[in-house]
Structures are given as C-alpha cells and as structure tokens.
VEXNUGU-304922 format. One line per field, with one value per residue (C-alpha): x, y, z. Coordinates in steps of 0.05 Angstrom, whole numbers. Layout:
xx <- [X,...];
yy <- [Y,...];
zz <- [Z,...];
//
This chain:
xx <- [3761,3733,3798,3772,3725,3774,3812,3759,3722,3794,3782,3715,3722,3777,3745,3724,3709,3639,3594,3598,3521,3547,3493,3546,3610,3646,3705,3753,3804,3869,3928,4005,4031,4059,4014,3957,3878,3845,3768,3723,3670,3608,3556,3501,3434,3374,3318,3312,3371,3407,3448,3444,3478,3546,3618,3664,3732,3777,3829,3881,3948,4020,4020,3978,4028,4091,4061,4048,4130,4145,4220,4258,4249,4184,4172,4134,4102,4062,4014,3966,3899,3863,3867,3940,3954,4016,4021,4063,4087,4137,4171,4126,4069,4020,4018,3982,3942,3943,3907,3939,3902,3860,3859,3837,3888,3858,3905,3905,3883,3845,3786,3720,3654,3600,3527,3463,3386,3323,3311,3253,3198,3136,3081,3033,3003,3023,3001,2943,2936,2918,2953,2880,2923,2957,2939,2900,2954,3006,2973,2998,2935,2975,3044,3115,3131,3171,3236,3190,3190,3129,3056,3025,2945,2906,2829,2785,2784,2844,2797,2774,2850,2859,2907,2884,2930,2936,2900,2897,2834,2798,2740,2695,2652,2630,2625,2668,2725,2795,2831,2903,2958,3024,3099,3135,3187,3182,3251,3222,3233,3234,3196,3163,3099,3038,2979,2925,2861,2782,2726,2673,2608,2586,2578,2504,2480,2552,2617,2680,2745,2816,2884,2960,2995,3057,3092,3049,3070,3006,2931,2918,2981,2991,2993,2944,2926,2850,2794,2732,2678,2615,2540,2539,2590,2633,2713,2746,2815,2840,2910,2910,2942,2920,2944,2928,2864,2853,2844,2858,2876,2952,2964,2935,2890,2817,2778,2784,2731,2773,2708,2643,2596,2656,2627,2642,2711,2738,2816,2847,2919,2944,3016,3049,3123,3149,3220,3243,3175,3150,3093,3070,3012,2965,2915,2883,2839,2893,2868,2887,2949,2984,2978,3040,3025,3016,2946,2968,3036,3036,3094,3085,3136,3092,3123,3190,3195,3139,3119,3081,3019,2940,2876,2809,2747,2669,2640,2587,2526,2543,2493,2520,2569,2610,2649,2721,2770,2820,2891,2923,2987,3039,3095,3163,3206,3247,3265,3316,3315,3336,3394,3419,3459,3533,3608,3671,3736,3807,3810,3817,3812,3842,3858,3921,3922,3936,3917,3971,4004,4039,4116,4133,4165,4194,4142,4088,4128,4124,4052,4034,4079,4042,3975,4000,3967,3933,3854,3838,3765,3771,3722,3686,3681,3659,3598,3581,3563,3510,3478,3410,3437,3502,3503,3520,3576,3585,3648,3693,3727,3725,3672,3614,3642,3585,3546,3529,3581,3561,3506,3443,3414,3352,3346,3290,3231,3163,3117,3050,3038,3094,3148,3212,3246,3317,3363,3402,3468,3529,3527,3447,3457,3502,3447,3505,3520,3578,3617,3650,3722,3701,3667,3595,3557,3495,3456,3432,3357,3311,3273,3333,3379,3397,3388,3432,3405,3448,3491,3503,3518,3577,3598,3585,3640,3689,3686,3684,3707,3766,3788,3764,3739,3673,3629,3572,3540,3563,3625,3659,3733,3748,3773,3721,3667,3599,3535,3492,3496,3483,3547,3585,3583,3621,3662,3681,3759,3795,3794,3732,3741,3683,3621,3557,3563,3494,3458,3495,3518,3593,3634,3673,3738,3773,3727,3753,3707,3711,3688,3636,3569,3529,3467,3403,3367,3298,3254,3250,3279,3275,3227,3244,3307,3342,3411,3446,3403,3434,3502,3533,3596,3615,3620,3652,3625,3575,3567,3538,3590,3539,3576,3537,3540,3525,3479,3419,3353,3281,3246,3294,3298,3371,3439,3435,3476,3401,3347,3287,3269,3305,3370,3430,3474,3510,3493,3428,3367,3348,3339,3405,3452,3420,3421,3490,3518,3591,3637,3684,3745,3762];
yy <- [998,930,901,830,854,887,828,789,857,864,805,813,893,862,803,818,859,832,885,853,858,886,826,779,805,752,741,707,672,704,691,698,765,774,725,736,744,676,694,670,717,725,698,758,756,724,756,813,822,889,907,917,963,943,971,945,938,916,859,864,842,848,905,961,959,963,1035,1048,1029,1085,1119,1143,1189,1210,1290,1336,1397,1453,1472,1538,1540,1547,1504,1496,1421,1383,1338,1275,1255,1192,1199,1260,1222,1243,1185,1228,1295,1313,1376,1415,1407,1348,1267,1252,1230,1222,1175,1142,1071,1017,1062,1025,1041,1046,1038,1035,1010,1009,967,921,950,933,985,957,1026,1028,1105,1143,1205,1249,1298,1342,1388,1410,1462,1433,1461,1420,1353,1294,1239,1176,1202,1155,1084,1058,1064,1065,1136,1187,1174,1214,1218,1256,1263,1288,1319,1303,1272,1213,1195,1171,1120,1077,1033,977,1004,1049,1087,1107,1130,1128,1186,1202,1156,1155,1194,1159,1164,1149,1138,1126,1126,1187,1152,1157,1130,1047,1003,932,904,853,884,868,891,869,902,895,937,936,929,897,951,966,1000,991,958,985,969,969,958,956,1015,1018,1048,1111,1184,1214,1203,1196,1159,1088,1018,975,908,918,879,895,881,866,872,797,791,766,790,805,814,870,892,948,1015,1085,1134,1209,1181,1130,1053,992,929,908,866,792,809,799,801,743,722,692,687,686,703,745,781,840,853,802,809,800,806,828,807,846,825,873,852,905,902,835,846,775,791,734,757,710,715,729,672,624,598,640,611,580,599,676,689,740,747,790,849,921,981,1043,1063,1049,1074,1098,1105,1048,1049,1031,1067,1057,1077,1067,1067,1116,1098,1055,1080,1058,1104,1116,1043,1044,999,984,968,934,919,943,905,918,846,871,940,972,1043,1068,1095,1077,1128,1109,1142,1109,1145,1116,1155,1117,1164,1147,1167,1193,1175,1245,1317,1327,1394,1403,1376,1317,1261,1194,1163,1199,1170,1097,1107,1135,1071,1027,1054,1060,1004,976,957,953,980,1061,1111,1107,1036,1025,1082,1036,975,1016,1023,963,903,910,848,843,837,825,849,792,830,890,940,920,851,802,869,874,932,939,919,948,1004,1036,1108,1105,1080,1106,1155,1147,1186,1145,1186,1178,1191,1225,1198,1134,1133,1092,1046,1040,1008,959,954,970,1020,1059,1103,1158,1196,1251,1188,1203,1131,1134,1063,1023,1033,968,1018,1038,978,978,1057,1104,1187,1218,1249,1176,1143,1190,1175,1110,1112,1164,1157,1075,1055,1093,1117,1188,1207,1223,1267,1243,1307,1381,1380,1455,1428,1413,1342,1300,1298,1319,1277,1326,1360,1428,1417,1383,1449,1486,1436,1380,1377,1385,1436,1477,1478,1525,1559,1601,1670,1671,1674,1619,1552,1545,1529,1488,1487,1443,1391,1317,1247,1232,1313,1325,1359,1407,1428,1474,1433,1461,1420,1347,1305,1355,1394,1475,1493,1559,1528,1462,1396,1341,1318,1272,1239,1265,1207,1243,1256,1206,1189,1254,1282,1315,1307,1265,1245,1195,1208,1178,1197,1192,1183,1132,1097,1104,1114,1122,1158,1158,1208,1193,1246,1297,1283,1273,1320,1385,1415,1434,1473,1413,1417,1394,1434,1493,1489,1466,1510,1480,1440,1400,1359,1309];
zz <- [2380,2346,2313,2303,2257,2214,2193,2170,2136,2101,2058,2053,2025,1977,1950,1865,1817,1818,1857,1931,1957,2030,2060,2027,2067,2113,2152,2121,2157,2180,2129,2136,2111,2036,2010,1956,1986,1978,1974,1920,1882,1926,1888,1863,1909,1890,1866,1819,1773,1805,1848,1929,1969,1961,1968,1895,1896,1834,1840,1881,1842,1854,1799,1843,1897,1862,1839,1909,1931,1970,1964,2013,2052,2029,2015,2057,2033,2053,2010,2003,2029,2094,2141,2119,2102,2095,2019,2028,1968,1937,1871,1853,1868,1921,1990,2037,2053,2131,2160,2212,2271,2245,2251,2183,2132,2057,2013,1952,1946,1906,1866,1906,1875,1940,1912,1951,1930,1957,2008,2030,2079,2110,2132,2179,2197,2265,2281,2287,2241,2225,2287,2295,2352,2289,2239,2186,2133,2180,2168,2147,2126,2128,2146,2138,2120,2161,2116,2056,2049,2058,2037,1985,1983,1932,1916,1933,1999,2041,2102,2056,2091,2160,2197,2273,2303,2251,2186,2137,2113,2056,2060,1986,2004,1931,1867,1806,1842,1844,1910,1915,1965,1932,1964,1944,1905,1834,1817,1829,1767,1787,1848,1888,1931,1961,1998,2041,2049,2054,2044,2106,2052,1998,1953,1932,1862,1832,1851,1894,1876,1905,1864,1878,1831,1806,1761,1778,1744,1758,1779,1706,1681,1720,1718,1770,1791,1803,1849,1831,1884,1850,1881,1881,1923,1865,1867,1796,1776,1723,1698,1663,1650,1645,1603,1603,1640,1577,1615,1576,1590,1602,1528,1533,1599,1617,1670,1713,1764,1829,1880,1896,1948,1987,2055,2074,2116,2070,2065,2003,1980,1909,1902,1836,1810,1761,1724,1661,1622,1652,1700,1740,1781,1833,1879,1931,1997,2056,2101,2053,2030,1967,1904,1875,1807,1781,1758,1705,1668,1612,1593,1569,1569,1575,1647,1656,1725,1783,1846,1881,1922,1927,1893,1905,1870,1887,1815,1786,1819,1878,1934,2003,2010,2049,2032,2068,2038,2097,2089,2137,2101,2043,2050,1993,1985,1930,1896,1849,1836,1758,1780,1848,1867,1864,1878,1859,1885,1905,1968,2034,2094,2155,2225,2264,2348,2357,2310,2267,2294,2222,2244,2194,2237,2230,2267,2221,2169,2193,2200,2131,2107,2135,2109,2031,2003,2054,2045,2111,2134,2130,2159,2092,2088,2160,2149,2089,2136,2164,2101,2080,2069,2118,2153,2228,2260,2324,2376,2399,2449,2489,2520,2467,2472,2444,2421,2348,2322,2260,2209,2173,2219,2232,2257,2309,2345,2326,2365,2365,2298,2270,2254,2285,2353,2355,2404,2392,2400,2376,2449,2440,2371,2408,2472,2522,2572,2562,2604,2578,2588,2640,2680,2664,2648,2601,2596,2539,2513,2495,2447,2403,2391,2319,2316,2300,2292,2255,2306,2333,2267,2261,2332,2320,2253,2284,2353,2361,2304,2293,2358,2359,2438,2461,2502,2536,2523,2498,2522,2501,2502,2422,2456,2446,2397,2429,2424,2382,2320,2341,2387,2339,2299,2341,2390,2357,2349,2288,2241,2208,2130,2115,2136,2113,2113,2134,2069,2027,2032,2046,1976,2015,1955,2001,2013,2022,2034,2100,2132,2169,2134,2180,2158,2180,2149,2178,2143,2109,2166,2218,2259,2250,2284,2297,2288,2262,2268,2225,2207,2152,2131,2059,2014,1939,1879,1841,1768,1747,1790,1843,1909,1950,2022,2078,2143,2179,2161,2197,2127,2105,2169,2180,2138,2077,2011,1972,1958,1998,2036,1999,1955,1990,1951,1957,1894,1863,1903,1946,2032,2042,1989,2003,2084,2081,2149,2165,2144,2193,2188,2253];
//
C-alpha cells in the first residue's frame, strides 16, 4: 500500500473547479484536521486552448458536508437483486452500497468529472512490415504508431507501402495517382505536427511532391501542406484544400519557393499548427535550424475535424519512376479531440480489508463513517493517474520504496513488426521484484518499466493500491486476484454480477463504477482467442450517457477511457460492447 502518496494526491484531487490537467497534480503539504484545503487553482497548460486528461472536482465548502452528517445509528437494508447487497442509509439518504461477498463499497461523494485527450506521440518507424509469413489479406503495410493509433494507407496497390527499421515507404510507382497514409483518427481538431521526409531522386519529366494532411475525411476531401519537388531541383511550398477532389489554394496562399538546387535524399520537415480555423504552417530543410517565424498563416473552416497524416504524388508525366519519398519521422506535440470523451459521477468506490459477508457491524459502521465525505484517492481516481498526462509519483516507503507508483503509462515494448508485447505487470511498471503471498518471487523487466497490459493495470489499481491480494499466476482459490484476464474471469474473488449466455453480452442491470469488464474481445487489441483476453475498470456513464470504461490498450499505448482502437463503451455494435463476457465485482 503507498499511503504517502495519498495525502498529498488528497489535495491535489480537491483543489478547483477549474479542470485540473492530471500533469499539474502535486502534493500538497500535510495540514491539521478540521481545517479548510489551502491549494491554489492550477494554472491551465500551455499550448492549445483545451483541455488534458484531467480528473475535476467542485469546491469543497463547509456546506457539502453538513449534507453528508451522518445520524445515528445509521440503517442497514437488504435490498433485491442478485448478488444480494446491503444499502446503508442516514436520514433516508443513501451512505453506502456493499455486496455480499465483495470488497468494493460505492458511496456518494463530491460529483468529479474525469476527462481524457489525445496525447502527444512520435513515430519513428521502428518495425519492419509488411509480415510476408502472413496471408496477404492479414497484412498490415505500415502497421501502429506508437500510441498514435493505427496507420491507414490507400492507393493504389497496397505494396506502394512498406516500413525498414527507421523509415517509412512510398513507393510512386505510377504518375498522377495520390497515395496516402493517414492515422485512423478522425475525431483531431486542433494540433501541432510535423514530419520529416526525402525523396531518393530528383524527379525527371514532372515534379514529386510530399505534404502533411490534416483535417483529412477522405482521399478527395483534405487539407495539405504541400512540397513540390521541381526538375530543377527547386522545393515549393503549397496550402491548400481539396474538396470532392476540387484543389484550391487555402484563402491568401501562393506558392512559395523555399530552395534551390536541393539533391536528392534531401530531408525536409513541414511543421503545421492548426488552432479552431487558424492554420500556421513553416517548412524548412531538417539539418538546419527551424525557422522562428511561420511561413504561412492563413484561416479557413471547411474541415472542422480530420484525421492527420502524409500524401504523396509523382505528377502526370514524371518519367523516373519509381521515386520513394521516405519518412523518417511523424511526430504529434499537441492534440485535442472534438469531444474528449468525459464522465462526471459522485460515486467514490472504495475498499473493505475483508469481503463483506452481509452482517452489519459496529466496526463496519466506523469504517463507512470515516469514508462519508472523505476525498481521499479511490480506486477510480487512482486508475485515472495512469491515464496521458498523469505525472509520476514516486513511493516513499515500503516494498516499491523509491519506485515510481504511479504516473502516465505505456502498455508495452515493441516487437519487431511494432505492435505490442503483453506482459507487464503492476511491479514491472515500478522496475522491482516482487514476491508474492504463496512465496513465489517474479523479477522486474528493463523492457517494460512504465507498462502496464491490461491485466496488470488492474492489479496495479486493485491489488497495490488498494490492498486487494495477488497471485503470481492462476491461482484457483477466489483469494487473490490472478495475473491474467482469462483467470481473472473465473477466480478472482468477489462476487460475479453478470455473464453472456453465450450469444449476448451480459445486461449487467446492476452494474456500478469500479467492476471489473471481461471481454472476448477477439479482435482490435487482441490476437483471436477462444476465451476472455482483456479486462477493464468500469468508469460510468459519459455525456451522451454511453457507459464507458477504463483499461490498457496496445493501440493506444496504455490506459485509456478513449476510442482509439475501438470505442471504449458498453453500448452500441463496437468490439468491446458486443464481446462484453463477464462482469466482476472485487
């Protein structure tokens, strides 16, 4: 258990109404009890104007916990359903909800709003694709940024597409054919990106040229910032937009002539900034220094969100094909999705030392008292930290002393086609050993510090965090929660709420934030399994009241509440409401 953390998180998760970017949270200092939280505002990030991931509470005043001023004794009542739970209730108002034979207590609390946004990445194309020992349906061209989110690439034969160690490839095997790899997420509005790339001619007959897209719906509806590559060896800058495969110019641009005389294998860098309707774009060779100043700032509405990605284009009549551009770099500062997904609740869900066996006793009493009100960290809050932009924190005391315990997390290292290793666990996050109840020690891995699979992000929240034990491995005894999701399923203690009948997804009427999601997922994330291969921690219901949930994700690169990769939601006909196998209370 990390309890030095928690009394500097407590201010920190308590500190405005302001949305509190969770790369802002700080200990605060320790203060004597009964008097009023002392924090300032944290001031909003720099950069684009929007939101981070962030957790938001409301102030904290004397007048919110006089409501919660609980009588005595308090009232507790069995109520219908299965599993059979217990209601705790003061002056007719509900306190608590326990679950016979589970840990978890949901109560009432401060209504936080938990929001999450895209979050900065850099692809540097370290993979080599694509796979040619797998069917040529099975194929992925230029596979997974790392925590950008997969690569799209269309026209006009899908082996114009390749990735070596270091670059990306396309080939310009015909003229006047647009090729184009974009990221599929089409939910980007505002951004900061750049690429580098070169092509390995000079272009003979007619010129090549490669541009940074955004705001891309389609192959024939896009914005781009455009090099041409002349003959001469002469480099030209262009913003413009299509629409329904109509190109003009973005309003008050020309073509602007940045060099001359450019060999071939010539890296260059367009840079694009994109705020509301305000596009700033600079492009520059990559040896030199960037340019302070933007070469083009102009504004224009047409596309309000996109994806983002490259295109390149050998134009009608150059004749030394093939010309490959290369792209050795596309690197995200800044992003904001149109609607970052977001849930705001006033449940706080705790954990008992011991399943609750369904006997109401003073000392269960004292316990619930001392949560009612309280804003200390909660499962919830702590499987926010995990989310981009937590910050680290590191472990003053105890096994994982002087270990990172919690911060931003990834969800893997990369195999050599670049996708995503299962396998790290809470204590690799934390680079320690650990050894476990029954005696069995596992070590630390180099590879996977700041990982967490999805498995070992909800150890990581349940089991270190807040108390619950753990297996090293399967571990059949309902004790102790087991290191993978397919044992999870059926071993971990508590109490099931719901499962498929084989054919649907579970309704799960009883659902509460803070159960575990199991899923056959079978696809997105996951390699084709036979049984249960990813878990999450459900989160509540979001502002279009989809209930939405938290796990780690290979195509996200780690926790996440968000869409990439398939949407993160128990309703509708995506992966993950569809698959939806059991659900599981600690």
């Amino acid at each position: 258990m990390f309890n030095t953390s928690r009394r500097g998180l407590l201010a920190a998760f308590a500190a405005s109404a302001a949305s509190v970017p969770l790369s802002g949270l700080a200990a605060a200092p320790a203060r004597a009890a009964g008097t009023a939280p002392a924090v300032e505002p944290l001031a909003a990030p720099t950069g684009l104007a929007s939101a981070r991931s962030s957790v938001t509470l409301p102030p904290l005043n004397a007048a919110y916990f006089s409501q919660l001023t609980l009588n005595a004794p308090l009232t507790a009542t069995v109520v219908a359903g299965t599993p059979t739970r217990t209601e705790v209730t003061s002056g007719g108002r509900r306190v608590a909800l326990l679950t016979h034979g589970a840990r978890t207590v949901v109560l009432p609390g401060p209504e936080r709003t938990f929001t999450e946004n895209k979050k900065p990445f850099v692809d540097d194309f370290k993979r080599t694709l694509p796979d040619t020992s797998l069917p040529v349906a099975d194929r992925s061209y230029w596979g997974t940024s790392p925590g950008g989110g997969s690569w799209s690439t269309l026209g006009p034969a899908d082996t114009d597409y390749s990735v070596v160690p270091g670059t990306g490839v396309i080939s310009l095997t015909t003229d006047f054919a647009s090729r184009h790899a974009t990221l599929r997420d089409g939910e980007i509005t505002d951004f900061d990106v750049r690429s580098v790339a070169r092509f390995d001619k000079v272009p003979t007959g007619q010129a090549c040229s490669y541009a940074l897209s955004f705001g891309y719906q389609d192959t024939s509806n896009n914005y781009r910032a455009r090099l041409s590559f002349l003959t001469t060896g002469a480099v030209e800058l262009r913003v413009e937009k299509e629409v329904a495969d109509k190109v003009d110019p973005l309003p008050g641009t020309t073509a602007l002539t940045l060099a001359t005389g450019v060999p071939a294998g010539t890296d260059w860098t367009i840079r694009v900034r994109r705020e509301g309707s305000r596009v700033q774009v600079k492009a520059w060779r990559s040896a030199s220094a960037e340019p302070a100043a933007w070469t083009v700032e102009t504004s224009d509405a047409t596309f309000g969100k996109g994806r983002v990605g490259l295109r390149a284009l050998a134009n009608d009549g150059c004749t030394n094909l093939p010309v490959k551009l290369l792209v050795s770099r596309y690197q995200l500062d800044e992003s904001t999705w149109a609607a970052p997904p977001s849930v705001t609740h006033g449940d706080w869900v705790r954990v008992l030392p011991e399943p609750f066996d369904g006997t109401w006793t003073p000392a269960l009493e004292q316990t619930v008292r001392g949560w009612a009100g309280s804003t200390a960290p909660d499962v919830l809050a702590y499987a926010a930290m995990f989310l981009a932009d937590g910050p680290a924190v590191v472990s003053g005391a105890g096994p994982a002393k002087d270990k990172q315990v919690l911060g931003e997390a990834g969800y893997g290292y990369l195999d050599p086609q670049g996708y995503r290793y299962e396998g790290a666990d809470f204590h690799e996050y934390m680079n320690t050993g650990w050894t476990f109840p029954d005696g069995t020690y596992t070590g630390p891995s180099s590879k996977q510090v700041g990982n967490l699979d999805c498995s070992g992000y909800t150890r990581m929240v349940y089991g270190y965090h807040m108390g619950v034990p753990m297996a090293a491995g399967e571990d059949t005894s309902h004790t102790r929660l087991p290191r993978k999701s397919r044992h999870i399923v059926d071993y971990a203690p508590g109490a099931r709420i719901d499962r498929t009948d084989g054919t649907n997804p579970p309704a799960a009427a009883q659902l509460q934030p803070g159960d575990l999601l199991l899923f056959n997922a079978d696809s997105g994330d996951d390699n084709p399994t036979v049984t249960v291969d990813h878990v999450g921690i459900y989160l509540g219901k979001d502002a279009a009241g989809k209930r939405r949930f938290l796990s780690s994700r290979k195509t996200n690169n780690g926790p996440t509440m968000a869409d990439i990769g398939g949407a993160s939601l128990l309703d509708g006909t995506g992966t993950y409401a569809t698959k939806l196998h059991t659900v599981h209370r600690i």
